[in-house]
Every structure is written in C-alpha cells, then in structure tokens.
C-alpha positions in Angstrom: -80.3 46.1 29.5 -76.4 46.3 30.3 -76.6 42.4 31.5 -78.1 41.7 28.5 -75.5 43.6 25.7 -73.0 41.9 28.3 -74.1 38.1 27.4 -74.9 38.7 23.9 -71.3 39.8 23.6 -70.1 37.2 25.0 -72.3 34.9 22.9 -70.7 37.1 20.0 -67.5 36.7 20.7 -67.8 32.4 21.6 -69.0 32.4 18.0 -66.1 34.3 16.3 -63.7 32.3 18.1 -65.1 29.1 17.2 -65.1 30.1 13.6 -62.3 31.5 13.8 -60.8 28.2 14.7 -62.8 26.8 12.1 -60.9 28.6 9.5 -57.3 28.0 10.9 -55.6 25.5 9.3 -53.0 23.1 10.7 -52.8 20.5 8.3 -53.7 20.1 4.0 -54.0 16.3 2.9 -54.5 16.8 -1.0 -57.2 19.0 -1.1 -58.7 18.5 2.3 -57.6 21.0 5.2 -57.4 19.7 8.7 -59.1 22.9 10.6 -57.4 23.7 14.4 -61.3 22.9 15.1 -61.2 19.5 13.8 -57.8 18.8 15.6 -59.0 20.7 19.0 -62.1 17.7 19.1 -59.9 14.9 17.8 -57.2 15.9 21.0 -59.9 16.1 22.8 -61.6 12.8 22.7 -58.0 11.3 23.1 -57.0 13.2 26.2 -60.6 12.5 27.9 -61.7 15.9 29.5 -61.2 19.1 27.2 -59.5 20.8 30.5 -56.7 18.0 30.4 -56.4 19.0 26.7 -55.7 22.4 26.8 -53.0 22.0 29.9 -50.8 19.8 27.5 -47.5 21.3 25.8 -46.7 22.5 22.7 -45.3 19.4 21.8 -47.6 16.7 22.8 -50.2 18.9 20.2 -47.4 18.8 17.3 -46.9 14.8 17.8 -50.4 14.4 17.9 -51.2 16.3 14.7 -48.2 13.9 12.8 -49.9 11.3 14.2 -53.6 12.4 12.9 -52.2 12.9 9.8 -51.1 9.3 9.0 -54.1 8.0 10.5 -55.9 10.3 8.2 -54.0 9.3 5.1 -54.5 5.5 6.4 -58.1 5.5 5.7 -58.3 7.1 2.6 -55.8 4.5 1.6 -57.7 2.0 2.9 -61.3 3.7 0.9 -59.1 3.5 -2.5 -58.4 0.2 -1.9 -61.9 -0.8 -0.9 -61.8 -2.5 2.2 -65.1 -0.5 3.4 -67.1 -2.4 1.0 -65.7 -6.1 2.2 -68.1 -8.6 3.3 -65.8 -9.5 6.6 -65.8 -5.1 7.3 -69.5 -5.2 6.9 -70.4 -7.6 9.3 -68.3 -6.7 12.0 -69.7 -3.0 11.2 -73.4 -4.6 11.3 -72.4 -6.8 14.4 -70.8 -3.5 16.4 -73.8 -1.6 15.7 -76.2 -4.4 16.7 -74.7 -4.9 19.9 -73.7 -1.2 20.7 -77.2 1.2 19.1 -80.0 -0.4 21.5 -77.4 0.0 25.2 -77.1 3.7 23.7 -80.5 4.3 23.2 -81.7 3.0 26.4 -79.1 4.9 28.0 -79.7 8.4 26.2 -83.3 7.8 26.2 -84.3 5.9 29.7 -80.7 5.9 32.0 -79.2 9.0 31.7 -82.1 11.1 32.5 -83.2 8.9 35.5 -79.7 9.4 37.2 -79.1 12.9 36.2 -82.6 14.1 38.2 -81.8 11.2 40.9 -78.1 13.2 41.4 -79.6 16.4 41.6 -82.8 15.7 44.1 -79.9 13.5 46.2 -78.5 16.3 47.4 -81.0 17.8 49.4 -83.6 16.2 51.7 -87.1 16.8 52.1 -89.5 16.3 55.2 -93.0 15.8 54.3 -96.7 15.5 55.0 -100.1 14.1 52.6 -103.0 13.6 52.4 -104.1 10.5 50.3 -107.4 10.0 48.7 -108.5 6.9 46.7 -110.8 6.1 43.9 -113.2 2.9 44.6 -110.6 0.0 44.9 -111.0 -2.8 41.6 -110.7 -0.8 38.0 -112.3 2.8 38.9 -114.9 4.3 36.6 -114.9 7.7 35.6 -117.3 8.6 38.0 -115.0 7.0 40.9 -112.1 8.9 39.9 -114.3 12.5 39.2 -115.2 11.5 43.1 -111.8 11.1 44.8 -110.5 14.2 42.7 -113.7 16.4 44.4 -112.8 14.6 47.6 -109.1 15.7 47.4 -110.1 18.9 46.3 -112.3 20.0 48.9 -109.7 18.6 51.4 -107.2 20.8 50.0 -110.0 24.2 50.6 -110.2 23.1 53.9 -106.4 23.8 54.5 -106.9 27.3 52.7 -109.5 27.8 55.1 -107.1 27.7 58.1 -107.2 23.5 59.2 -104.3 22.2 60.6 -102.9 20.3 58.2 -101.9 16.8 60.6 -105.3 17.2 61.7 -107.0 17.0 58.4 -105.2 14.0 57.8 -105.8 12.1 60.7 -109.1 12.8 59.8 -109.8 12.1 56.1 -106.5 10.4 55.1 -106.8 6.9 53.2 -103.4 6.1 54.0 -103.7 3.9 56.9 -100.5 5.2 58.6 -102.2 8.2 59.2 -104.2 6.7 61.9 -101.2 5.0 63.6 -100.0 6.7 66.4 -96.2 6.5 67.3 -95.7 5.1 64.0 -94.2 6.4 60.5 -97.0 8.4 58.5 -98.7 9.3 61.8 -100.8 12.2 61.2 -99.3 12.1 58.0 -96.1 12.8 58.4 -94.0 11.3 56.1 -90.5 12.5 58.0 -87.5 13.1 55.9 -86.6 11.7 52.4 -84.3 12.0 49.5 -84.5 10.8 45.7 -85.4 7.1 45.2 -87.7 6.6 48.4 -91.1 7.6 46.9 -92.9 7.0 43.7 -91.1 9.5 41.1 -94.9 11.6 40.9 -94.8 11.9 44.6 -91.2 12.7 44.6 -91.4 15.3 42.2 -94.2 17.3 43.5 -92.6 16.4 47.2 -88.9 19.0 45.7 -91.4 21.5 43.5 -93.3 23.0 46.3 -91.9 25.6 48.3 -91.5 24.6 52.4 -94.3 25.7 54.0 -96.5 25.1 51.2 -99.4 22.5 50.2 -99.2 21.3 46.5 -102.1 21.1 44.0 -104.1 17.8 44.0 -101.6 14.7 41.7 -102.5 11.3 41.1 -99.6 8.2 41.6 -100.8 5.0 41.6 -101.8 4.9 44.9 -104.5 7.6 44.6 -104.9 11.3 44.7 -102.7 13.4 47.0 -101.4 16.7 48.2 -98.2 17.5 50.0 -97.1 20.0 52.2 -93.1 20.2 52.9 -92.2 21.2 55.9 -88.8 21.6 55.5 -85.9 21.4 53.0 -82.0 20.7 53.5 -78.8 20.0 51.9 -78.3 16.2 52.2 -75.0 15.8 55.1 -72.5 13.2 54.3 -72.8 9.6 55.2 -70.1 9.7 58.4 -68.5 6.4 60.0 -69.0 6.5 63.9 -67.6 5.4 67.0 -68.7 6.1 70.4 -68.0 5.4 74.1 -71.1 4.8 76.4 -71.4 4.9 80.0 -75.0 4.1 80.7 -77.4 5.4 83.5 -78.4 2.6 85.9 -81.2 4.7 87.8 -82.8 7.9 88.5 -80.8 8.8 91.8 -79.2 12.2 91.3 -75.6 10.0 93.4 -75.9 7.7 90.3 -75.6 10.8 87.5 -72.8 12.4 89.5 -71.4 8.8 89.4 -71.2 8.5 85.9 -70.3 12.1 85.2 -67.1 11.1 87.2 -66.5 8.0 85.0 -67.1 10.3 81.9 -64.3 12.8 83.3 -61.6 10.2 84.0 -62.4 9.0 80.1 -62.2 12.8 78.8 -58.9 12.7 81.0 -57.4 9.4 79.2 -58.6 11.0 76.0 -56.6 14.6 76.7 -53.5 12.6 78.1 -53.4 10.9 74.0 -54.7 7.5 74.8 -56.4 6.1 71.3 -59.8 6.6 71.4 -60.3 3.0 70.4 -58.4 2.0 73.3 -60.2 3.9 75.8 -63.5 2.5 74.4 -62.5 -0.8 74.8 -61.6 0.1 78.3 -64.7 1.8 79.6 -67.7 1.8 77.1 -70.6 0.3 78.1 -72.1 -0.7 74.8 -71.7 -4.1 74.3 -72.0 -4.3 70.6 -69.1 -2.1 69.8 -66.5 -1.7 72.8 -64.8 -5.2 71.4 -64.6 -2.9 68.0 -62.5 0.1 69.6 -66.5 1.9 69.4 -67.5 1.1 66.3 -71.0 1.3 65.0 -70.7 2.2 61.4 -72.1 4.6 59.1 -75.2 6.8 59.2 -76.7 8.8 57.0 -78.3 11.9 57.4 -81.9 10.3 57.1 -81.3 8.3 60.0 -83.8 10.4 61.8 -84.7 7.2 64.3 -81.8 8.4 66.4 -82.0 9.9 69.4 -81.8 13.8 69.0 -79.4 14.6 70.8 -76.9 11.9 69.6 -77.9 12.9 66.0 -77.3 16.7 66.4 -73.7 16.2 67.8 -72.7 13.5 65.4 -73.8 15.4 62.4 -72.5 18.6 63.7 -69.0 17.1 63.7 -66.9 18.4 60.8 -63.5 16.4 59.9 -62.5 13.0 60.5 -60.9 12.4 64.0 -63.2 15.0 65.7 -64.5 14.1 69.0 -67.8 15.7 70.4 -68.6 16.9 73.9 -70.4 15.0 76.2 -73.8 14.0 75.1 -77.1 12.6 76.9 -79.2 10.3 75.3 -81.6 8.5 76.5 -79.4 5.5 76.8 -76.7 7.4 78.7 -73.6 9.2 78.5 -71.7 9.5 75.1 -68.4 10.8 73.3 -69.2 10.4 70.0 -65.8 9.8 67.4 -66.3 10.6 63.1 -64.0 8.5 61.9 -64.8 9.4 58.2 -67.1 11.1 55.8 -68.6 9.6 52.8 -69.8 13.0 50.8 -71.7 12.6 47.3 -69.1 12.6 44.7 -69.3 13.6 41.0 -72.1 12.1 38.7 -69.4 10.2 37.3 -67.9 9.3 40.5 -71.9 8.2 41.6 -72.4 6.7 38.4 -72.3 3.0 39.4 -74.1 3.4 42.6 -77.3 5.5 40.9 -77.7 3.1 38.0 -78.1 -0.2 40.7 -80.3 2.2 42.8 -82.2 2.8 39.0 -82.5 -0.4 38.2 -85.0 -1.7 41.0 -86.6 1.8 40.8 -90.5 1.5 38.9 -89.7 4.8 37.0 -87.0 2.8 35.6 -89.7 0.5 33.6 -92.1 3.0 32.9 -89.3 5.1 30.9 -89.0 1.6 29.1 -92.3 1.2 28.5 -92.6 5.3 26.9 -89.3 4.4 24.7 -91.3 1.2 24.1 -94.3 3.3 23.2 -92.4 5.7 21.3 -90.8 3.1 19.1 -93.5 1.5 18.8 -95.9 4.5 17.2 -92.3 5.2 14.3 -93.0 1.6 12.3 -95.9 -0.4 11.1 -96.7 -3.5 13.7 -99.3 -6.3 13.6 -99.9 -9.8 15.7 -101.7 -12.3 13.3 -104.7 -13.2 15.7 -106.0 -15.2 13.4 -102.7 -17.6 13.7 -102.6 -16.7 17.7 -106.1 -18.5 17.5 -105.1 -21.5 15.6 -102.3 -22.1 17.2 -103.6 -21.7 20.7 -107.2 -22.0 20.9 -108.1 -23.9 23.5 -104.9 -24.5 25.5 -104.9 -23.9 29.6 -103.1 -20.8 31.2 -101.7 -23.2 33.2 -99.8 -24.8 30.3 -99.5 -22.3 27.7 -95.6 -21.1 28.1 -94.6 -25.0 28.1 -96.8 -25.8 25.6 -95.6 -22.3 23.5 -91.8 -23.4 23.8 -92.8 -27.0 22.7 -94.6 -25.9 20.1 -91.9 -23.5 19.1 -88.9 -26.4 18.7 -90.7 -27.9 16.2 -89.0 -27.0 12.8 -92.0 -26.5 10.8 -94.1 -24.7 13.7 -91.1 -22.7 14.7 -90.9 -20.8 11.4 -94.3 -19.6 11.4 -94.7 -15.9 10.9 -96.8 -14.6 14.2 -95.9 -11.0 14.1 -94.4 -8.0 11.9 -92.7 -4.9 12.3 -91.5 -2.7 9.5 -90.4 -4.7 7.4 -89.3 -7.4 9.7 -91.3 -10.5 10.2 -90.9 -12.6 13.3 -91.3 -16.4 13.6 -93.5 -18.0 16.4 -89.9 -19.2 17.4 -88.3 -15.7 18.0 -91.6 -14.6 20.0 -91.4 -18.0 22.2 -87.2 -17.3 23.1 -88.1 -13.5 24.0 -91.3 -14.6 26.2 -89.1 -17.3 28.4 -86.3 -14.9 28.8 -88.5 -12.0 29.8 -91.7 -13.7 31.3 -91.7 -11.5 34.7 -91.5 -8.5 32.2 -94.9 -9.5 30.4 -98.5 -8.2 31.8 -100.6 -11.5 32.6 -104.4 -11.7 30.6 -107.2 -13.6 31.3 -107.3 -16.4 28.4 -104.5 -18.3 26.1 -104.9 -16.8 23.0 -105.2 -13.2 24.6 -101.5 -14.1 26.8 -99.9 -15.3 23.5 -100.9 -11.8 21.9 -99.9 -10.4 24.8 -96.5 -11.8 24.6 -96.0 -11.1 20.7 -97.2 -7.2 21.8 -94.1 -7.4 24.3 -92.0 -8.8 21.5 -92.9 -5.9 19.1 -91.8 -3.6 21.5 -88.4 -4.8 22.2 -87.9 -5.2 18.5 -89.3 -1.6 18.1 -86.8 -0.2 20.1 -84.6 -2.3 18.3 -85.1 -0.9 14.9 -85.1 2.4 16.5 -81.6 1.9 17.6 -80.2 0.6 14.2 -81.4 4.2 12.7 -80.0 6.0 15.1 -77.1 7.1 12.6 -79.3 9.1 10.5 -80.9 11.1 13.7 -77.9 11.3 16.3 -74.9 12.8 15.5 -72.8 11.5 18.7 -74.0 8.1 17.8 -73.3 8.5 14.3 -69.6 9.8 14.8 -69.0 6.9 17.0 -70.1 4.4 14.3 -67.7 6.3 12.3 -64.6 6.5 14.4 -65.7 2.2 15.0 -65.6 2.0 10.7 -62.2 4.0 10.4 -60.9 2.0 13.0 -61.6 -1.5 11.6 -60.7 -0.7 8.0 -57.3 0.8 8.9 -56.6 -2.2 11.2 -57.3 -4.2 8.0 -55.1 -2.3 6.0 -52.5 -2.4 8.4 -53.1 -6.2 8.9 -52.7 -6.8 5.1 -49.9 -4.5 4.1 -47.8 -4.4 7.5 -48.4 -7.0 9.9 -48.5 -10.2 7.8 -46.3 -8.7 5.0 -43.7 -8.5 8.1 -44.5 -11.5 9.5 -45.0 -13.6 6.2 -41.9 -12.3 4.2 -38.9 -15.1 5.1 -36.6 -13.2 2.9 -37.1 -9.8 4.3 -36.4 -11.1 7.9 -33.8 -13.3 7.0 -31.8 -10.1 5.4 -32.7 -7.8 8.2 -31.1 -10.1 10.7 -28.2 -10.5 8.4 -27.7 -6.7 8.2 -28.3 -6.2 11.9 -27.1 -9.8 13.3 -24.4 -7.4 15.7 -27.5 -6.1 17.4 -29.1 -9.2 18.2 -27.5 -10.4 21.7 -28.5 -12.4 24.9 -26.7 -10.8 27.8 -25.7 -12.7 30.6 -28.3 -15.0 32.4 -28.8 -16.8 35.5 -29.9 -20.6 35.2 -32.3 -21.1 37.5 -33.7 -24.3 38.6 -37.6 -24.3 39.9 -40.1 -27.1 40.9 -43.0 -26.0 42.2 -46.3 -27.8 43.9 -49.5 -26.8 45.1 -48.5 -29.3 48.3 -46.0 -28.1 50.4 -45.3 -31.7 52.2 -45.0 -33.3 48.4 -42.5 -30.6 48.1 -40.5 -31.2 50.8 -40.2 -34.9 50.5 -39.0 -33.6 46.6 -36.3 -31.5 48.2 -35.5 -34.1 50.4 -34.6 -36.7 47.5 -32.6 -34.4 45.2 -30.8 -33.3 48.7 -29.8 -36.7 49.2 -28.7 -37.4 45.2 -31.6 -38.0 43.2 -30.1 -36.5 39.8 -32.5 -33.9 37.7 -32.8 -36.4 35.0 -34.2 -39.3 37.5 -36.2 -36.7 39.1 -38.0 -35.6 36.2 -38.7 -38.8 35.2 -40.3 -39.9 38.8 -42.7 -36.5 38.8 -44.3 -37.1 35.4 -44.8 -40.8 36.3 -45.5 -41.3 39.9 -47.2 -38.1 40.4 -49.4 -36.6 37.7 -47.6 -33.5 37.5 -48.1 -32.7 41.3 -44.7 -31.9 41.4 -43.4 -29.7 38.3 -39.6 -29.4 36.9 -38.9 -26.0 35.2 -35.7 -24.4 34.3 -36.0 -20.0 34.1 -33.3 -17.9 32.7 -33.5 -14.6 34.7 -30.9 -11.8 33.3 -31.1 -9.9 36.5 -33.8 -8.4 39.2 -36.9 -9.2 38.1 -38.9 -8.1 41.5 -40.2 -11.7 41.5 -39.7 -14.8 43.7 -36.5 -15.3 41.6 -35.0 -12.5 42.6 -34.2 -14.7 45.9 -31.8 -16.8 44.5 -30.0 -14.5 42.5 -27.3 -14.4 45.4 -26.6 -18.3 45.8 -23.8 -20.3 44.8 -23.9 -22.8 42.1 -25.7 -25.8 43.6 -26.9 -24.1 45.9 -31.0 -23.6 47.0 -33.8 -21.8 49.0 -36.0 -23.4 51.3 -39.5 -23.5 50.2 -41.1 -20.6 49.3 -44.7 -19.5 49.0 -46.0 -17.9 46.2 -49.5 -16.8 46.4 -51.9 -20.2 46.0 -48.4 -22.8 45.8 -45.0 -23.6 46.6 -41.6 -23.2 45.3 -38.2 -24.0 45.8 -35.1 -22.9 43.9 -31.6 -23.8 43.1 -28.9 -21.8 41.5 -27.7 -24.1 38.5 -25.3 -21.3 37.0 -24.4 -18.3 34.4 -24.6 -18.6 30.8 -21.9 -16.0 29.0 -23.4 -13.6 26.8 -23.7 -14.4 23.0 -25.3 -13.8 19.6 -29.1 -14.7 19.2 -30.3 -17.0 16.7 -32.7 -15.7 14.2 -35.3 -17.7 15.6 -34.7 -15.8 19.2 -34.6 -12.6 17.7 -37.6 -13.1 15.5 -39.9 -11.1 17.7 -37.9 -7.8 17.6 -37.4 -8.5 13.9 -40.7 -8.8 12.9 -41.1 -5.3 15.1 -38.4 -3.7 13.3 -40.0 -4.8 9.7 -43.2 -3.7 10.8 -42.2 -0.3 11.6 -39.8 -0.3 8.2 -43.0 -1.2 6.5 -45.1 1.4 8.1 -42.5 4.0 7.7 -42.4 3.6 4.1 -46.2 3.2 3.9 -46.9 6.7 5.5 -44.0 8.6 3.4 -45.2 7.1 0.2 -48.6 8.5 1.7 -47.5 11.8 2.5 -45.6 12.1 -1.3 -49.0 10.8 -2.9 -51.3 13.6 -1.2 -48.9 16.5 -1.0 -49.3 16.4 2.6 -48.3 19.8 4.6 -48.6 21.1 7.9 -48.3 23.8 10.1 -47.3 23.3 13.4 -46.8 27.0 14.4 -50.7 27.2 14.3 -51.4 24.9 17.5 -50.0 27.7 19.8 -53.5 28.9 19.4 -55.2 25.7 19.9 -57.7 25.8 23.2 -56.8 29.4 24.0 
C-alpha cells in the first residue's frame, strides 16, 4: 500500500509539473503565448537528446527563444501572405510526403518492432532441445493436422510422465537430426542460440519458457514442436584472439615434459616484456597465425565448436591485453591473448547491424504481409477478372510476364483499368512495372489468368499500404508534426527566398550604395602569387619542369599544354594570403622564381613556383560582391524581423527559462 501512495505521488507530482510548465510563459506573439512547454520540446528536438538539453546554459536557452521567436513570426508572415496555398509549396509538400509516409510506416509498423525484440533477446543466449512432429507432407487436411497435434501431445505426457527427454526424441522426433549421432540436433539438442537463428515462433517460445522446462505444443512452418531449455545466459562479447601453440607430437609422458619446457621458456620471454606478437612468431606452432603475431580473429560466445577448454579460458578473460594461463586442448599447449572486446552497444549504436540482419530474416516479410493485410482490410479493392480473362486467356506461364510487359507498352493496352483501390484506379501498365520490379516477391499460381490476378492482388497491397501512409497525418501525431515542421520549413524558406535572398541579390542600387558607404572595409590583404601545373603523369611532369627550367616562358608554355597535350599538363596561377595547411603551404618560403620539386597530392602531381607578392589594396565591387550581398541580406532580415516584432507586439521573458528542464 505505501509503494503504491509512493508511485501515485509521483505520478501526481510529474503531472503538476508538466502543467505547470504548460502555463509558464516565455514568450506572447500577438495574442499567442509561447508556453516553457512548447519551448522545452522545440530545444529539445534541436539539441537531439532531452539530457543534452537540460545541461545547456542559461544563455544558449535565451538565444534560442529570440531565435524561435522570429522563426515563429516568419511563418505567420509567410500564412498572411499565402505562400501555403502555392501550387510550387503544394507539390513539394505532396512530393515530401509521398516519399517520406510509406519508409515511416514500414518502419513504425514492421522495422522498429523487429529490431527492438531482436536487441533485447541478443543479449542472452539460449541452449535448447525439441521435439518436432509433422502433419502428412503436401497441403495437410484438417484431419492431418488434428493428428500431428494428438501426436505432439501425447509426446509431451510422456515427458510429464518421467521420459528422458533426448530419449524421447531420438525416438519419435521428425527432425532428421535427431537421429544423427555426433552431429548438430543429435538427440535433439539444438545447442546454444541467440535472436535471428530460428524461426521467430520457435524463437519466442525457445526465451518464454523457464530453464529446465518443456513448453506447450506450437506450430512453425516446419510442424508441431515442444522445447525444453536447458540453460539461459547473458550473451559475452565478441573478443579478438591471439594465441601461441606448442603442439603434442605423441603420447610419451618425455614428450609432455618436453613441451611443458618449451611453454616455460615462452611464459619466461613473455615476463621478461617481449611482445606477445613477437614471441608467437617465434615459437607458435600454428601455422595459420604465427606469421600474424597469433592472430585468429574474433569469436563469439556461440562458438560452442571449440574445444572446452580453449573456450572457457578465452571467454573468462576480462580486458584487452590479458593473457591466460596455460591451457590444454586437444591440439596442444596454449597461451591464449584478448586483444579486444566487441560488446553489444546501444539500439542506436546496433541499429545498422540489426536492420541488415532484419532484412534476410522471414519474419521480416511476414510483418509486411500483416501491414499488407491490415491496409488492405481499411479501403475498398477489386481485380477486374473479367478483363484479367480477356486480356490473358489463353497465354503460357512460360510467357506470361514478357508477354504482360509487351502488352503493357502499348499506349492503348497500357491504360486499361485492371484494378481499384479506394478511389484510385490502376492501369494494366502500373500493375505490369510493380510485377517486374517485384517478381521474387509475388506467390506463383497454377494458370495465366490466375498469376495475373495474382500479381494485381500484390499490387493492391503495396498501393494499400500506400494510401495508408498518405493518411497517416490524421492518425499519428509524430508523423503529423513532422509534416508540419517540413510545411513551416518550406514556406519560410520561400519567404525568405522572395523578400531576402533575391531582394539582396537582385537590387543593383542597394549593393552598389552599400559598397559606396562601406568601400573602406572592402580590402585584399597581401597575397602570395603562386604558380601551379599539375598532371596526373609524373614523367609528363618532369619533362614540363624540365622545359620551363631551361627557358620555356609561361606564355609559350601555356600555349604548348593546351595544344600538344589535351590538358595532360594544366597551367594555374593561386593567390594564397597565408598558411592554408595545403600543398601550398610549401612554397610559401621560396624566393621569387624559385620552385619545389614535384609533389604528390593524393591521385596527381604538382609542382610549384613562387611568382611574387601582390601589396594589399581596395576590392572592386565585383570582389566584394559576396560579403555584400551577405551584409544586405542580413540588413534585410534585420529589418524584416523588427518590423515583425512591432507588428505583433512581440514580448518575452527570459527570466522564466531558469526553470526550463528542472
């Protein structure tokens, strides 16, 4: 009862705070106040993680909120002047949402719960044993499968009844492997496996029951089974390995003491600081990895095929560097090195890794196939058989998908309607296009007609989940405040394009008198005149070097690379005010006249020459265009956002965000 009154007041009090900070206000735009709530979720989503957020100063939470501000008051200037409703906003809108609702979906829907139970179940492993029975092979009846679920059944009483479970399924089992002795599945164990290695059914009844345990009967599509786990760990990290290896050459006790000797001089290298790689090298009998320092990569923790005792003493090592005891395999004598560890990261950090494992994982098309499903059962859908029948009546198997795509690049044929959804219709062209690009993805049927339907049906169900996608606005509210924050964004780039950017760039006059006003500003400093041909032949570029060494001029030289040699050889001059960290940088220190040799730089060559200093002086306007325009823009802006802030009786209150994330 006390932990009870202790989480609902704690419930209580997360409430209060959040309305509390749902009625502090840091900002008024006319009649609108910007709530600490509001600006907590908008800092949020620019800082990335809310615990970055609330670590940040004072300060960078008052710039910020000036900052909100004019991008607030830059899109209700931009709704007054109606750029939402623009044919060029609408389509990029429509085109965004196109291209960005059905990846979402699929990902909210299908890939983000496949990873997140793949994450979890990675970090432990299971070992396992079943006991598989299967209905009559073919399509079983009812009867058939009534039969193997009896079978199963009675198999699973027998185990109740006290029989040793290996035993049973040596027995009974109708998984072959159960039979084969010394091999994997023997008896039916399965051995040890983690998230990814078994059907998902099998896998999730495999993590439900308790070790020690035999599950209920469950079907996969293999047959009937039950499980019993045997055991249940936390999955070790992955570990780079490298190991030394004297190797027994016969029973004779002399021979052991032999090699214990040869182990004790290595331990004695070892202890005296000699690299472990270097001592392998020296002494390890394993010819694959002495020539690596003792190298033999990384296992992971179900690599169960290794000997036992090398397993328990590579695993039991702890940091990188560690160096185990002497251990006996069946090989020989070992000192076994962990070079490093390779421990599950983060979801985010295994995001990338777990989606490519997803991907070739048949749970992965299944969940498509329910989204598919689900879609599917929200809007109205119909093949016209009738059409299918016309169209391809007749026509081979053999045939049918060139025959379709022939048939389908004829205008007229092309835009017949073959199929509706909602209130889309789709042409026998659009069905045709999805059925080439997807034909592994689309179940096989015994006649023409029935394939063509069965490609249309395929159709239909992209196109469901489709239209499923496109409506996510009015369902998802993470979806739909991303659409939003994608609409604010393009309509105040458009205002900002029309009234900033182009008025800056477009208005002569303006930058004309801003360069007369602030022509004093406006200056080149001192530069070095650098000289550079460069080739992508070092011998060409010698012989170049060569001829201007013996008093080719630059004006004769540039003429004989654009004619004799295609632009081979290319003539450059680079003004360089100073260090640049580049290749320049290495004839900043020559004398006029003078050169480098020839230089490399990454897939060429270059060479250099020091051709002199030009004095500082005034820029033209057309070299000081770039920071003029800048300077415009930002006058422009400037004036746009106080005009703003006059128009809406803007105010805020800084003092506020001393409470914000607390």
């Amino acid at each position: 009862m006390k932990r009870f009154a202790a989480v609902w007041l704690f419930a209580f009090a997360a409430v209060a705070a959040a309305q509390d900070r749902a009625s502090t206000v840091v900002a008024v735009i006319g009649d609108t106040p910007i709530s600490l709530l509001e600006f907590e979720h908008e800092y949020s989503k620019s800082a990335g993680v809310p615990e970055s957020a609330a670590a940040d100063s004072l300060e960078a939470y008052e710039d910020f909120l000036e900052r909100y501000v004019n991008f607030r008051l830059k899109i209700l200037e931009a709704e007054k002047a109606g750029y939402p409703a623009k044919p060029a906003v609408l389509s990029e809108l429509h085109q965004y949402r196109a291209s960005f609702a059905r990846p979402y979906l699929v990902d909210r829907e299908v890939m983000a719960p496949i990873l997140s139970d793949l994450y979890r179940k990675k970090k432990e492993i299971v070992h396992a044993s079943h006991i598989m029975v299967r209905p009559s092979m073919g399509d079983p009846t009812l009867e058939d499968t009534l039969e193997a679920w009896h079978r199963i059944s009675a198999l699973r009483d027998s185990l109740e009844a006290g029989m040793e479970f290996g035993e049973v399924a040596f027995r009974y089992s109708e998984d072959p492997s159960a039979k084969n002795s010394g091999g994997p599945g023997f008896r039916g164990d399965l051995g040890w496996f983690t998230a990814g290695r078994m059907v998902q059914s099998f896998e999730d009844q495999a993590y439900l029951t308790p070790v020690g345990e035999v599950s209920e009967p469950f079907r996969t599509l293999y047959g009937y089974h039950i499980v019993k786990v045997h055991a249940r760990e936390p999955a070790k990290p992955g570990r780079d390995l490298a190991h030394i290896m004297v190797r027994f050459t016969g029973d004779a006790a002399e021979d052991t003491t032999a090699l214990l000797a040869k182990m004790d001089t290595i331990l004695t290298e070892l202890e005296y600081g000699l690299p472990f790689e270097i001592v392998a090298a020296k002494y390890s009998e394993d010819p694959n990895s002495r020539a690596a320092g003792g190298d033999i990569g990384v296992f992971h923790d179900l690599d169960r095929q290794l000997d036992k005792n090398f397993y328990d003493a590579a695993f039991g090592l702890k940091a990188p560097g560690d160096v185990s005891d002497v251990v006996e395999s069946a090989f020989g004598y070992h000192l076994i090195k962990l070079n490093w560890l390779d421990s599950l990261g983060t979801f985010e950090q295994e995001y990338d890794d777990l989606e490519r494992e997803a991907r070739n994982l048949p749970r992965m098309r299944r969940a498509e196939a329910a989204l598919a499903e689900s879609a599917r059962a929200h809007y109205p859908s119909q093949v016209d058989t009738l059409m299918v029948s016309r169209l391809f009546g007749g026509i081979g198997r053999d045939s049918l998908l060139q025959y379709f795509t022939t048939l389908a690049a004829v205008d007229s044929l092309g835009r017949i309607r073959i199929a509706t959804l909602a209130d889309s219709v789709y042409t026998l062209r659009q069905v045709a296009d999805y059925a080439d690009q997807s034909r592994s993805r689309i179940p096989g049927a015994p006649t023409s007609r029935l394939q063509v339907v069965a490609m249309a049906d395929a159709f239909l169900d992209h196109a469901a989940v489709t239209h499923a996608a496109l409506d996510l606005e009015k369902t998802d509210e993470e979806f739909a405040e991303v659409m939003h924050s994608f609409r604010d964004g393009l309509i105040m780039f458009e205002l900002m394009e029309d009234s900033v950017w182009t008025a800056a760039t477009s208005d002569t006059l303006r930058m004309q008198a801003h360069f007369d006003a602030n022509s004093s500003r406006y200056q080149m400093p001192e530069r070095f005149r650098i000289i550079e041909i460069e080739s992508y032949n070092d011998s060409l570029l010698t012989q170049a070097v060569r001829m201007i060494d013996e008093g080719m001029s630059w004006a004769e030289f540039e003429a004989y690379a654009d004619s004799n040699h295609y632009r081979i050889l290319n003539l450059d001059t680079v003004m360089v005010a100073g260090p640049t960290s580049s290749v320049y940088d290495q004839a900043l220190q020559l004398g006029v006249g003078a050169r480098t040799e020839v230089l490399p730089i990454r897939n060429r060559y270059v060479v250099l020459w020091m051709d002199g200093v030009e004095a500082p002086r005034p820029k033209t306007l057309v070299e000081a265009q770039a920071e003029i325009v800048s300077e415009v823009q930002q006058t422009l802006e400037e004036a746009l956002i106080a005009r703003l802030r006059r128009e809406y009786s803007v105010q805020t209150f800084p003092d506020q965000l001393s409470h914000a994330f607390r």
